[in-house]
HTML snippet that shows the backbone in 3Dmol.js (N, CA, C, O; Angstrom):
<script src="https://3Dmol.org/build/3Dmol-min.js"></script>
<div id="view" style="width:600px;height:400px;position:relative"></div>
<script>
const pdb = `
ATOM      1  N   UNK A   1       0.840  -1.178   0.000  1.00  0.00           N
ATOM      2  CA  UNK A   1       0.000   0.000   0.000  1.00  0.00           C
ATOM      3  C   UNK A   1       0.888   1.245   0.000  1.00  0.00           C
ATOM      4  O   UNK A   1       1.842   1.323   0.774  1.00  0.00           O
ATOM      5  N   UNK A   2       0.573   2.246  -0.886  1.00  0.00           N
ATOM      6  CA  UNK A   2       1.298   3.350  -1.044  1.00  0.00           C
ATOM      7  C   UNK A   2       0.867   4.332  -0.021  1.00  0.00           C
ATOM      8  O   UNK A   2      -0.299   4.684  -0.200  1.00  0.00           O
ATOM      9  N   UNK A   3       1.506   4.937   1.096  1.00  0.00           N
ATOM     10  CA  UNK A   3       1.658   6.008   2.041  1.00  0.00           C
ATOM     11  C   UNK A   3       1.185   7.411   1.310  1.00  0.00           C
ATOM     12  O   UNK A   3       1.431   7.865   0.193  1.00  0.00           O
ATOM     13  N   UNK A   4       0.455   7.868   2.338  1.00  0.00           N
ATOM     14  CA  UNK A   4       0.049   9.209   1.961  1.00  0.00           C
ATOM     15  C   UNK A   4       1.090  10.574   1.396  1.00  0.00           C
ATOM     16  O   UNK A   4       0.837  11.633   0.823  1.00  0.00           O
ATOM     17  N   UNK A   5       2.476   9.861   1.936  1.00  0.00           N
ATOM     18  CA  UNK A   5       3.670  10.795   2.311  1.00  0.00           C
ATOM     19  C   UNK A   5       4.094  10.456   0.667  1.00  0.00           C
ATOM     20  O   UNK A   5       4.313  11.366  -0.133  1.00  0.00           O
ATOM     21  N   UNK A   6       4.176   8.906   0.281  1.00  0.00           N
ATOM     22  CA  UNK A   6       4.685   8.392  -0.637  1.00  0.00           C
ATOM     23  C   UNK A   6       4.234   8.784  -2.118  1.00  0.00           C
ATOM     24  O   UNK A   6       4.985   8.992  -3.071  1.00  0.00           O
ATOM     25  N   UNK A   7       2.467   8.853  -2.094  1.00  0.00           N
ATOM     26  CA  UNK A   7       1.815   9.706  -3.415  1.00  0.00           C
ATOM     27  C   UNK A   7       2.326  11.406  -3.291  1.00  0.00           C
ATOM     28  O   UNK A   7       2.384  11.973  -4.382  1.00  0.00           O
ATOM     29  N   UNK A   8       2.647  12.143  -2.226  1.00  0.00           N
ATOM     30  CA  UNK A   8       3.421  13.413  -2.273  1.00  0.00           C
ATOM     31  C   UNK A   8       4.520  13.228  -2.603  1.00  0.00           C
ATOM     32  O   UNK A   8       4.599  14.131  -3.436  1.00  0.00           O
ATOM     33  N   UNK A   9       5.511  12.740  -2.616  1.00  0.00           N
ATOM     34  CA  UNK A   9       7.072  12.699  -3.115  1.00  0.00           C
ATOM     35  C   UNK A   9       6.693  12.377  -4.382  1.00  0.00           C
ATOM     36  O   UNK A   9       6.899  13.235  -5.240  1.00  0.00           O
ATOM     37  N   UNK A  10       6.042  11.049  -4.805  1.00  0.00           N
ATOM     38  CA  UNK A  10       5.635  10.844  -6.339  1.00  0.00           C
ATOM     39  C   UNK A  10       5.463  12.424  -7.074  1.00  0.00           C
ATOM     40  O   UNK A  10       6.263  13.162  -7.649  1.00  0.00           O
ATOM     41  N   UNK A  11       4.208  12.515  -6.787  1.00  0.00           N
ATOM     42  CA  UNK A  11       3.805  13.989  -7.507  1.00  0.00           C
ATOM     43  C   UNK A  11       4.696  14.787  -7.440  1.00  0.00           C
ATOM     44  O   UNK A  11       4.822  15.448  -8.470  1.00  0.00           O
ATOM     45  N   UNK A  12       5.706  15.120  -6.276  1.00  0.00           N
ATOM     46  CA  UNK A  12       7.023  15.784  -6.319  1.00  0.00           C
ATOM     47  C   UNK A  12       7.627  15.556  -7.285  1.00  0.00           C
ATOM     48  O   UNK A  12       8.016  16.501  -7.972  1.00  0.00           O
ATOM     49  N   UNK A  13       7.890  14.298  -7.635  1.00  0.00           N
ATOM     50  CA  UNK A  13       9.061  13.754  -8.560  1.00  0.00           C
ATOM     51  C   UNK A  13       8.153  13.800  -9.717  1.00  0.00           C
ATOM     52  O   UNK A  13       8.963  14.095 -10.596  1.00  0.00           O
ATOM     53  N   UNK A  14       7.172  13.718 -10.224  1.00  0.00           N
ATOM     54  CA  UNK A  14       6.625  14.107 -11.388  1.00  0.00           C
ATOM     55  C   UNK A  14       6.566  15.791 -11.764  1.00  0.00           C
ATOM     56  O   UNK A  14       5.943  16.122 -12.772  1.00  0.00           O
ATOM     57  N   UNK A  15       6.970  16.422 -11.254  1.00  0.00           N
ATOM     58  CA  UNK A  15       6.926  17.927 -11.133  1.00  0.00           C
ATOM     59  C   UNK A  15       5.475  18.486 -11.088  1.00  0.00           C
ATOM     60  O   UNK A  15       4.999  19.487 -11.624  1.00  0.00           O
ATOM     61  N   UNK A  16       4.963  17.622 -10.358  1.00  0.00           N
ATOM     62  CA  UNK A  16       3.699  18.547 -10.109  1.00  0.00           C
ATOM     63  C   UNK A  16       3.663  19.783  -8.492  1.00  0.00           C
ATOM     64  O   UNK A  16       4.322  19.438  -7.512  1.00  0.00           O
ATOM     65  N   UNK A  17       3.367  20.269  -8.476  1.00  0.00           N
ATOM     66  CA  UNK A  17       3.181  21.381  -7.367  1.00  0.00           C
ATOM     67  C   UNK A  17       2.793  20.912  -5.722  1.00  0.00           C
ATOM     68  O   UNK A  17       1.719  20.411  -5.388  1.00  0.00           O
ATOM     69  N   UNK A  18       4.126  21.256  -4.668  1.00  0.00           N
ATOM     70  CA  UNK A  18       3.327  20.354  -3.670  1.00  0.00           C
ATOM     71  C   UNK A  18       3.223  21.631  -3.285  1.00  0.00           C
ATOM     72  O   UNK A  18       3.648  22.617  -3.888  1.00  0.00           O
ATOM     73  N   UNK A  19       2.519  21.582  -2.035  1.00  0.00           N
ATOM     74  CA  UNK A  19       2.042  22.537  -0.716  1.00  0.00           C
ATOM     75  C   UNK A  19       2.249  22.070   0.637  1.00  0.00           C
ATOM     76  O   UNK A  19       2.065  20.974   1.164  1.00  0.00           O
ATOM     77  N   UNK A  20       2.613  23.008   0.999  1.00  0.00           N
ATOM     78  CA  UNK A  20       2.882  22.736   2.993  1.00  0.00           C
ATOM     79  C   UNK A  20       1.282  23.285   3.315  1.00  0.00           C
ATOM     80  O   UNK A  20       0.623  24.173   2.775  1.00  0.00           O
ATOM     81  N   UNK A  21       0.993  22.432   4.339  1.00  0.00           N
ATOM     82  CA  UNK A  21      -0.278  22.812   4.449  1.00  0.00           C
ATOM     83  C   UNK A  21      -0.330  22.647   6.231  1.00  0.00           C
ATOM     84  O   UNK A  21       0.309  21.676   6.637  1.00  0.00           O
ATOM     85  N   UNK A  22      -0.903  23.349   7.125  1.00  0.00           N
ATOM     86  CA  UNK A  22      -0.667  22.790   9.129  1.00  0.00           C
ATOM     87  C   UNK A  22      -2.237  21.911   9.124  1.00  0.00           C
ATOM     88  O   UNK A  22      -3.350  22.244   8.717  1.00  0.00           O
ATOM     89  N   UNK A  23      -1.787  20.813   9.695  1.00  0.00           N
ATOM     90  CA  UNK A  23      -2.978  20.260  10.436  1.00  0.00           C
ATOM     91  C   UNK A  23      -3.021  20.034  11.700  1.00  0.00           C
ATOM     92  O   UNK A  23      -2.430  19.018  12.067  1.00  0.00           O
ATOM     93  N   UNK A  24      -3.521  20.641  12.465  1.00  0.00           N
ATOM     94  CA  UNK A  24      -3.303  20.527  13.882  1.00  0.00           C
ATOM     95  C   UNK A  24      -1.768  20.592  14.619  1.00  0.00           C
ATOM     96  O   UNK A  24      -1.201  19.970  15.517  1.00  0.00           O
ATOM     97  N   UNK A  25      -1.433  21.725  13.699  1.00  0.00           N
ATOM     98  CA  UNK A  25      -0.046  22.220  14.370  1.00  0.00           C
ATOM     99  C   UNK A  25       0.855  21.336  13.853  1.00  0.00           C
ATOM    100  O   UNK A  25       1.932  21.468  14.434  1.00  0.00           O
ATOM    101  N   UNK A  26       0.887  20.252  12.774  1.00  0.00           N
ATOM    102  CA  UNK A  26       2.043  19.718  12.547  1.00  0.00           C
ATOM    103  C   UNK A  26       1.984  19.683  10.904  1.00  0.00           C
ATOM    104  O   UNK A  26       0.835  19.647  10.463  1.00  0.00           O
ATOM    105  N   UNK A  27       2.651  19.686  10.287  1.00  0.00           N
ATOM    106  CA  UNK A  27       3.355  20.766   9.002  1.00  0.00           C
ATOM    107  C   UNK A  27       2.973  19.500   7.927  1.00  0.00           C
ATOM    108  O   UNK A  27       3.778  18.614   8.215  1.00  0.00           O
ATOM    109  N   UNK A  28       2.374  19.168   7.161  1.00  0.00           N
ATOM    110  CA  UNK A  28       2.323  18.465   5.735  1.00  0.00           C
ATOM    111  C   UNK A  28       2.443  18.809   4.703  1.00  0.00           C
ATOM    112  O   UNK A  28       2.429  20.014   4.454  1.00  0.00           O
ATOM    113  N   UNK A  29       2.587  17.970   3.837  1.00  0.00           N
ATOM    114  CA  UNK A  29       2.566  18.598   2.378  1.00  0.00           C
ATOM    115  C   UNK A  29       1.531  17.751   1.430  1.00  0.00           C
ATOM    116  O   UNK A  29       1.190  16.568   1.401  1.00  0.00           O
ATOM    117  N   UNK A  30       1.192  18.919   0.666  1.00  0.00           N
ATOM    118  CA  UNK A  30       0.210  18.456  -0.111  1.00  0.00           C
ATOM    119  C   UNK A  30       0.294  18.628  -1.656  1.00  0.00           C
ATOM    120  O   UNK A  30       0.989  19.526  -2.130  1.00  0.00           O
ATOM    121  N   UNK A  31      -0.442  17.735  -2.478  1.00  0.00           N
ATOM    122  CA  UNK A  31      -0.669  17.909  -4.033  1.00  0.00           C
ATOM    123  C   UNK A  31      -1.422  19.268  -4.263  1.00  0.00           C
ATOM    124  O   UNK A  31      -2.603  19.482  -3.989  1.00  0.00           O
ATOM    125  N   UNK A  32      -0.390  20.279  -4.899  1.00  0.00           N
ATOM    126  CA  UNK A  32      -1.026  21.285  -5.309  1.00  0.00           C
ATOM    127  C   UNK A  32      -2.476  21.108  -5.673  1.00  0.00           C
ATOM    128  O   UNK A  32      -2.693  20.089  -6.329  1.00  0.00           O
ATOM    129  N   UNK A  33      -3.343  21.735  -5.447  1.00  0.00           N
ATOM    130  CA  UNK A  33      -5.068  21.876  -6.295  1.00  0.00           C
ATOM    131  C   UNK A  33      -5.705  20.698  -5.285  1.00  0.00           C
ATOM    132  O   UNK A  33      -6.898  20.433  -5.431  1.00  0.00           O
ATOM    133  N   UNK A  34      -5.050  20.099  -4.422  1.00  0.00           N
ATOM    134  CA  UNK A  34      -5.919  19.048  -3.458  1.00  0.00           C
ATOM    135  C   UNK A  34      -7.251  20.047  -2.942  1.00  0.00           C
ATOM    136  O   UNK A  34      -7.416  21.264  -3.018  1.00  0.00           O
ATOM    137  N   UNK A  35      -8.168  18.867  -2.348  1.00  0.00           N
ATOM    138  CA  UNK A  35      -9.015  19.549  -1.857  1.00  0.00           C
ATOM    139  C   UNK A  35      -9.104  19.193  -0.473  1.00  0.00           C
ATOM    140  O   UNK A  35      -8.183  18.682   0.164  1.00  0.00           O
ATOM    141  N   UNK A  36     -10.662  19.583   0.140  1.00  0.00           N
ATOM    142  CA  UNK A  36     -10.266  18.995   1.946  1.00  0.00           C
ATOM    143  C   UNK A  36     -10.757  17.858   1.998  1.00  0.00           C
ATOM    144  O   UNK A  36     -10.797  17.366   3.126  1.00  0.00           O
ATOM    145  N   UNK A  37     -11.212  17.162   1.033  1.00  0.00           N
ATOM    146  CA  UNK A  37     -12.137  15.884   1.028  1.00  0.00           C
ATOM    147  C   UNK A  37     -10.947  14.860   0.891  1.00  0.00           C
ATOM    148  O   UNK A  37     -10.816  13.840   1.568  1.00  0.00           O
ATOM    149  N   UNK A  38     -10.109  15.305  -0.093  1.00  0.00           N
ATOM    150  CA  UNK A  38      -8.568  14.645  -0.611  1.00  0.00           C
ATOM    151  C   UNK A  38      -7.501  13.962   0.345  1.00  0.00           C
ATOM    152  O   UNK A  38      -6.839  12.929   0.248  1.00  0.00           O
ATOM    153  N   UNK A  39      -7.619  15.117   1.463  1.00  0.00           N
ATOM    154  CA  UNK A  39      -6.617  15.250   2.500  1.00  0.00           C
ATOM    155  C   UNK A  39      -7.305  14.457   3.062  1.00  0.00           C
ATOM    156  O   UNK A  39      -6.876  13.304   3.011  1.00  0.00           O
ATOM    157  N   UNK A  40      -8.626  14.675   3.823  1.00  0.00           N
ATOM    158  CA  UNK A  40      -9.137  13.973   4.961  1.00  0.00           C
ATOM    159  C   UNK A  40      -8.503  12.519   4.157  1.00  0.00           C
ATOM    160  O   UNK A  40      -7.315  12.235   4.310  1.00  0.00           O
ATOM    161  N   UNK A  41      -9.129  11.923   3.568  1.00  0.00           N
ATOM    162  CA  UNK A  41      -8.764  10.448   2.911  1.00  0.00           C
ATOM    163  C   UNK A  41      -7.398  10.121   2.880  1.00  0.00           C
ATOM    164  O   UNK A  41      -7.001   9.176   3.561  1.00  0.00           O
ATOM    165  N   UNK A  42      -6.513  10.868   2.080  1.00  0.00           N
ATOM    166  CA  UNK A  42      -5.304  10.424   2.069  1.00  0.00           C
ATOM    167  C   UNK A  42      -4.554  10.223   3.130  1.00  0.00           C
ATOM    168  O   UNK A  42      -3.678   9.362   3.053  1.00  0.00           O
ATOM    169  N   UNK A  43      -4.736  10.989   4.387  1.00  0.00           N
ATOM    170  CA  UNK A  43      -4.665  10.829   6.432  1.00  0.00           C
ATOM    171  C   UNK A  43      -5.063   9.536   6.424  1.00  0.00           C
ATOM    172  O   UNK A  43      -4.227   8.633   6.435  1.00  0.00           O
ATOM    173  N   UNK A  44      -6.475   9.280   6.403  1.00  0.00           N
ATOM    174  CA  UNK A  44      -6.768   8.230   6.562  1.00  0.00           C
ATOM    175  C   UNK A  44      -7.958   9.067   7.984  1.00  0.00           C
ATOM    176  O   UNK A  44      -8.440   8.356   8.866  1.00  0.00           O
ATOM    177  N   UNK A  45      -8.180  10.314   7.932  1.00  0.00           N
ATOM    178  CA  UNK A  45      -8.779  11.000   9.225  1.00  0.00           C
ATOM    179  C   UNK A  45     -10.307  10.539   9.211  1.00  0.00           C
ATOM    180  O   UNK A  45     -11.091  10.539   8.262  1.00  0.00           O
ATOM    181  N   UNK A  46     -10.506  10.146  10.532  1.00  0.00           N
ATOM    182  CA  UNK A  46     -12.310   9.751  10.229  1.00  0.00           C
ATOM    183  C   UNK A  46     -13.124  11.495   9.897  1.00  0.00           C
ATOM    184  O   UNK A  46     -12.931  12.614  10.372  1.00  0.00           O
ATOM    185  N   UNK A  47     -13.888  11.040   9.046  1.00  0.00           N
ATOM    186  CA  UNK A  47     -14.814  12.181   8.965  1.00  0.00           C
ATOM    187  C   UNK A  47     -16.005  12.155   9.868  1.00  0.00           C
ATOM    188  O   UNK A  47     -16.777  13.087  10.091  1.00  0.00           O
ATOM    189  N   UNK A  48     -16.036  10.832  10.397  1.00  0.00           N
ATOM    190  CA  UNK A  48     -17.556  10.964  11.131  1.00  0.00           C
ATOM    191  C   UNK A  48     -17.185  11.718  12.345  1.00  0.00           C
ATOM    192  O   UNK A  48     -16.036  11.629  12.778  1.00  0.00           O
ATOM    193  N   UNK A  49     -18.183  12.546  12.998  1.00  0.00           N
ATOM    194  CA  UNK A  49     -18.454  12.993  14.352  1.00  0.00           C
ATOM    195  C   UNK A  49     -17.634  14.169  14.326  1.00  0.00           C
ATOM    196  O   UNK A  49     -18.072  15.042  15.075  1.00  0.00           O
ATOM    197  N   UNK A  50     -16.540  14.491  13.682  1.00  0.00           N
ATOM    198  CA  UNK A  50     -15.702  15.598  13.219  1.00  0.00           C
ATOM    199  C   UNK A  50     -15.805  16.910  12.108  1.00  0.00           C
ATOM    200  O   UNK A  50     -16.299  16.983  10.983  1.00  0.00           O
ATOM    201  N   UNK A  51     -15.279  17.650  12.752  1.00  0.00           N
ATOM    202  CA  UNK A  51     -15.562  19.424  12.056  1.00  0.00           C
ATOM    203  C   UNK A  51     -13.902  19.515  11.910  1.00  0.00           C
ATOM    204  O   UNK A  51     -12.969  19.087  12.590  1.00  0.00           O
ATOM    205  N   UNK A  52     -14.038  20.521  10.310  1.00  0.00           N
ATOM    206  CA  UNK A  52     -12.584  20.603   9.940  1.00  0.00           C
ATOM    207  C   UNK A  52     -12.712  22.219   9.708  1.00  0.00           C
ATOM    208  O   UNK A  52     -13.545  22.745   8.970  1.00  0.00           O
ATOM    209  N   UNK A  53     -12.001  22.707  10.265  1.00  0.00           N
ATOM    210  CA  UNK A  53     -11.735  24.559   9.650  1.00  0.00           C
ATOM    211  C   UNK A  53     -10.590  24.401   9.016  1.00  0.00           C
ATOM    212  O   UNK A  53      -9.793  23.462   9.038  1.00  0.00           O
ATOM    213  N   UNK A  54     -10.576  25.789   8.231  1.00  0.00           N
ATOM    214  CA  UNK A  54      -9.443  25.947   7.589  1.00  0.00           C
ATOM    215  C   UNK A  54      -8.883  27.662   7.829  1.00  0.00           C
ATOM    216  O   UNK A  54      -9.471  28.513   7.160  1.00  0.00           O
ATOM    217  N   UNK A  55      -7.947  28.044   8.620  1.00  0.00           N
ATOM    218  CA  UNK A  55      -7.585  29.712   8.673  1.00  0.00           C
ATOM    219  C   UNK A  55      -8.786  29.972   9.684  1.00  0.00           C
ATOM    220  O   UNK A  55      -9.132  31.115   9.983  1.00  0.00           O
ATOM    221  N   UNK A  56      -9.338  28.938  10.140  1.00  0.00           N
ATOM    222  CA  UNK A  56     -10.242  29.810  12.004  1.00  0.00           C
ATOM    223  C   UNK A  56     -11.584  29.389  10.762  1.00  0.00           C
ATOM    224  O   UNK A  56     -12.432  28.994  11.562  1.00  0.00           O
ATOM    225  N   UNK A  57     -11.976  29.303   9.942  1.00  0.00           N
ATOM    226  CA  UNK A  57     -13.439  29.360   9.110  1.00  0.00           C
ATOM    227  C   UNK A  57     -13.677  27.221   9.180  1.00  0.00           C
ATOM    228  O   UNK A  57     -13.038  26.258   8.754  1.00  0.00           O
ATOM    229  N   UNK A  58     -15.415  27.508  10.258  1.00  0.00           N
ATOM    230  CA  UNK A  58     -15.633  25.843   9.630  1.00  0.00           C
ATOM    231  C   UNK A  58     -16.172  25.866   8.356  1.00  0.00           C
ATOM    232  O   UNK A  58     -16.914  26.755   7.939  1.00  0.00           O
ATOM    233  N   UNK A  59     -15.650  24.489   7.474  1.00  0.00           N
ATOM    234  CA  UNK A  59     -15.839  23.891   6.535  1.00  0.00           C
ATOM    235  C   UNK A  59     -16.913  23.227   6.644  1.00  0.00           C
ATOM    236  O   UNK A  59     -16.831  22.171   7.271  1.00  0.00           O
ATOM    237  N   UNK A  60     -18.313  23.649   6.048  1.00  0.00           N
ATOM    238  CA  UNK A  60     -19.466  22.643   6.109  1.00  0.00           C
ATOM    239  C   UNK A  60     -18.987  20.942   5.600  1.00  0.00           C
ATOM    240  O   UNK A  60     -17.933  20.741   4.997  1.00  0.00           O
ATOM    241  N   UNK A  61     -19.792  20.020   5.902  1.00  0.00           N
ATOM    242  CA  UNK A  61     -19.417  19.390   4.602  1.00  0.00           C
ATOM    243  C   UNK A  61     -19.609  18.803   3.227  1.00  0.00           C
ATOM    244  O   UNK A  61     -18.966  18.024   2.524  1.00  0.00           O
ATOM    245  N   UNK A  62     -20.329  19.229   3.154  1.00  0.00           N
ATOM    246  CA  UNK A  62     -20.629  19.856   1.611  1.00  0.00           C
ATOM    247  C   UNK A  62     -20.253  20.308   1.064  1.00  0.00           C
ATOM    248  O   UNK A  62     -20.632  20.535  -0.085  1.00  0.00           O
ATOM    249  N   UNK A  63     -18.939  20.828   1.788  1.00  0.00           N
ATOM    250  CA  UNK A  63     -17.948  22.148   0.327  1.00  0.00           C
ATOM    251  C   UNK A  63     -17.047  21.293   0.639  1.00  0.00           C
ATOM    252  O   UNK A  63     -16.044  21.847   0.191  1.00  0.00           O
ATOM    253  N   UNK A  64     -16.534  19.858   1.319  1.00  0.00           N
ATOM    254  CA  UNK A  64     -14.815  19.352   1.630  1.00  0.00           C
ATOM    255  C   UNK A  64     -14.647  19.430   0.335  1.00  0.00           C
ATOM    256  O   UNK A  64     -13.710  20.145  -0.020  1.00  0.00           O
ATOM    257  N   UNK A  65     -15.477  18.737  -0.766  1.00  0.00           N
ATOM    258  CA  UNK A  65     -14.639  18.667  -2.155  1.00  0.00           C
ATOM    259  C   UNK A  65     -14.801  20.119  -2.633  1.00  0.00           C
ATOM    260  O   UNK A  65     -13.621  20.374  -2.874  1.00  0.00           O
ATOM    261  N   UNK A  66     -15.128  20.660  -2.776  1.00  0.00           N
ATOM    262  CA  UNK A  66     -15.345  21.799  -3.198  1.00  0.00           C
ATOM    263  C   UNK A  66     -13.967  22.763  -2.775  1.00  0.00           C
ATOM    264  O   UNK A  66     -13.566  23.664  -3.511  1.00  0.00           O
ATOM    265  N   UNK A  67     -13.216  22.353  -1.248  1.00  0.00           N
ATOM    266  CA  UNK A  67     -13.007  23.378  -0.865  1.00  0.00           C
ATOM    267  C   UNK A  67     -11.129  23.403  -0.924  1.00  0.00           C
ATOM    268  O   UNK A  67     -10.425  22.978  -0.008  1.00  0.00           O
ATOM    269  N   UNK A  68     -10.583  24.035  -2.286  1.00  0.00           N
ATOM    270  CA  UNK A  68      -9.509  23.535  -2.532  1.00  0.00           C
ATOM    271  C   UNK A  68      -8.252  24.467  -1.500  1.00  0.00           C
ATOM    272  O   UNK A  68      -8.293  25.678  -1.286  1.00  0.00           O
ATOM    273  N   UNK A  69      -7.408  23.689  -1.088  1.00  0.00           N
ATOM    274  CA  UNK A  69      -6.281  23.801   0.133  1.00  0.00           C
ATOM    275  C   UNK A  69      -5.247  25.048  -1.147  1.00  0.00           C
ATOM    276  O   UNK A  69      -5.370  25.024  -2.371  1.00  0.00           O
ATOM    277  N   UNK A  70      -4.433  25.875  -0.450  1.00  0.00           N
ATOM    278  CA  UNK A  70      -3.690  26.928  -0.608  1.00  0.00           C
ATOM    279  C   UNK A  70      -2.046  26.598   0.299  1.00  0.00           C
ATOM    280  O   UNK A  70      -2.054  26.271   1.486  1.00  0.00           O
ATOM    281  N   UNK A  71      -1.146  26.707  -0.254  1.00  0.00           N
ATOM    282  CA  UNK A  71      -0.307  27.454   0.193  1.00  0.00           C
ATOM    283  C   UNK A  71      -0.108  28.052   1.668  1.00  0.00           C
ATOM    284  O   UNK A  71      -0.131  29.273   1.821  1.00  0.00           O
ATOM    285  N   UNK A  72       0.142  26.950   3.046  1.00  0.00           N
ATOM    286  CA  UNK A  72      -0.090  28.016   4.267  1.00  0.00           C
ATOM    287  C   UNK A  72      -0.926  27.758   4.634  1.00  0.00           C
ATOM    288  O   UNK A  72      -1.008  28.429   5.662  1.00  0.00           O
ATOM    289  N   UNK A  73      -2.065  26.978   4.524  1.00  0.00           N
ATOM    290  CA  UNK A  73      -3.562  26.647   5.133  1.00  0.00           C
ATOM    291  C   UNK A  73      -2.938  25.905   6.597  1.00  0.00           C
ATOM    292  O   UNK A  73      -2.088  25.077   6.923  1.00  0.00           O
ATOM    293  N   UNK A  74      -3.795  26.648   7.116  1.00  0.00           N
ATOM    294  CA  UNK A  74      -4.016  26.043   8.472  1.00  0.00           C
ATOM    295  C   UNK A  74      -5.301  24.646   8.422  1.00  0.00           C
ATOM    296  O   UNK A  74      -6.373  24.788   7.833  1.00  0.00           O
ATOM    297  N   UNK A  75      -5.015  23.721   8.950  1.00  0.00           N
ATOM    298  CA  UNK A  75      -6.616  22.911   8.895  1.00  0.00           C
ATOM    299  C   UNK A  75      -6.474  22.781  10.415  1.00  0.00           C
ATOM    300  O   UNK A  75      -5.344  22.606  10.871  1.00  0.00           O
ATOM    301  N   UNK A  76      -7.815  22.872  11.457  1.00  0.00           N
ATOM    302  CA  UNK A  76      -8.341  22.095  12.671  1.00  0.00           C
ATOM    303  C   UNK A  76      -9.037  21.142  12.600  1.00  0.00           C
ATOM    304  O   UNK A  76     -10.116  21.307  12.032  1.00  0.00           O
ATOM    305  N   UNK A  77      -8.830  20.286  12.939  1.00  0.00           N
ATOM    306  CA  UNK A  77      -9.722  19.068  13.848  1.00  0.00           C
ATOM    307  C   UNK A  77     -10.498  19.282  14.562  1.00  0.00           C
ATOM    308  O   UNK A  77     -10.107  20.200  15.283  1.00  0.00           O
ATOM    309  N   UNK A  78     -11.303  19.011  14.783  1.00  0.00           N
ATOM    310  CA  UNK A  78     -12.363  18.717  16.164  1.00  0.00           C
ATOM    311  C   UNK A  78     -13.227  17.709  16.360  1.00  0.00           C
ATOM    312  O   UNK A  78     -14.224  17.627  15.642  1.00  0.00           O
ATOM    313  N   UNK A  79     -12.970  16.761  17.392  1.00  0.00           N
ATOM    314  CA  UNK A  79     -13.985  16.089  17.192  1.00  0.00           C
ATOM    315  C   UNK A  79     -15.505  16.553  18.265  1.00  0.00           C
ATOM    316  O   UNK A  79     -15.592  17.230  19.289  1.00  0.00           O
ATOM    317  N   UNK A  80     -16.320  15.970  17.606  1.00  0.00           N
ATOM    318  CA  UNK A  80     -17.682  16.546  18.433  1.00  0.00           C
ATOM    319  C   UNK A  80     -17.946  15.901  19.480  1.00  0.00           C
ATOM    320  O   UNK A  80     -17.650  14.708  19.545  1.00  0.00           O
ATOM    321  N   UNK A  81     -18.437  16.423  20.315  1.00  0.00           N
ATOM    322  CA  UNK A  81     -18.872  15.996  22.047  1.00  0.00           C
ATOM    323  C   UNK A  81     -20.145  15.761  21.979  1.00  0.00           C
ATOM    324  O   UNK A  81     -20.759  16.653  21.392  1.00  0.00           O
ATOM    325  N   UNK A  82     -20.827  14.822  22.390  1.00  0.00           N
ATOM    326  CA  UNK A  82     -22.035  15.342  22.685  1.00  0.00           C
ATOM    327  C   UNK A  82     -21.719  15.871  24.307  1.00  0.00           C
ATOM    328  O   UNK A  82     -20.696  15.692  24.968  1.00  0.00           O
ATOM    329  N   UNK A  83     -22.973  16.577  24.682  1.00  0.00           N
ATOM    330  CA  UNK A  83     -23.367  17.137  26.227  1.00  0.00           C
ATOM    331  C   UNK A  83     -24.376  17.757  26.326  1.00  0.00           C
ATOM    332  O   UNK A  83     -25.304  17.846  25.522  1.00  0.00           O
ATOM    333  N   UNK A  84     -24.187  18.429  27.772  1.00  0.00           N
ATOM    334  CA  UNK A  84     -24.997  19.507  27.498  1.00  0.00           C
ATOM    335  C   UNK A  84     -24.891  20.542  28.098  1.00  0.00           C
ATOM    336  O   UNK A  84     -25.630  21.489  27.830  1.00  0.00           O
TER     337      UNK A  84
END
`;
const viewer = $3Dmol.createViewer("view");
viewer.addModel(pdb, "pdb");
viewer.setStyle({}, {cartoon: {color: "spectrum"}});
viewer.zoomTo();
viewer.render();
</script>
């Protein structure tokens, strides 16, 4: 199975465009033009029960594919609580 790290060096070595991108404070890189739907998957990050921002703004999810990563993006995690 090919590593998430491993399809980024590929695309590196094909000269396609990577990106540093923060997810929860620790530094990745990404396939230029990725989106947030891309990333979540290629992590391997559960989407259930979880909210993703990007730069302090939540990401519905309905726009993850929609919502293509930049240069410098911050992403948060959160997972949801219930309470009350």
């Amino acid at each position: 199975m090919i590593s998430s790290q491993q399809s980024v060096t590929q695309a590196a070595a094909l000269n396609s465009d990577v990106i540093t991108i923060t997810i929860n404070e620790q530094s990745q890189q990404a396939v230029n033009q990725s989106n947030l739907q891309q990333i979540i998957d290629q992590l391997g990050l559960s989407d259930v029960g979880h909210v993703f921002s990007i730069n302090n703004q939540v990401i519905p999810r309905s726009e993850w594919s929609n919502t293509v990563l930049s240069e410098g993006d911050h992403i948060c995690l959160f997972q949801a609580i219930a309470g009350g």
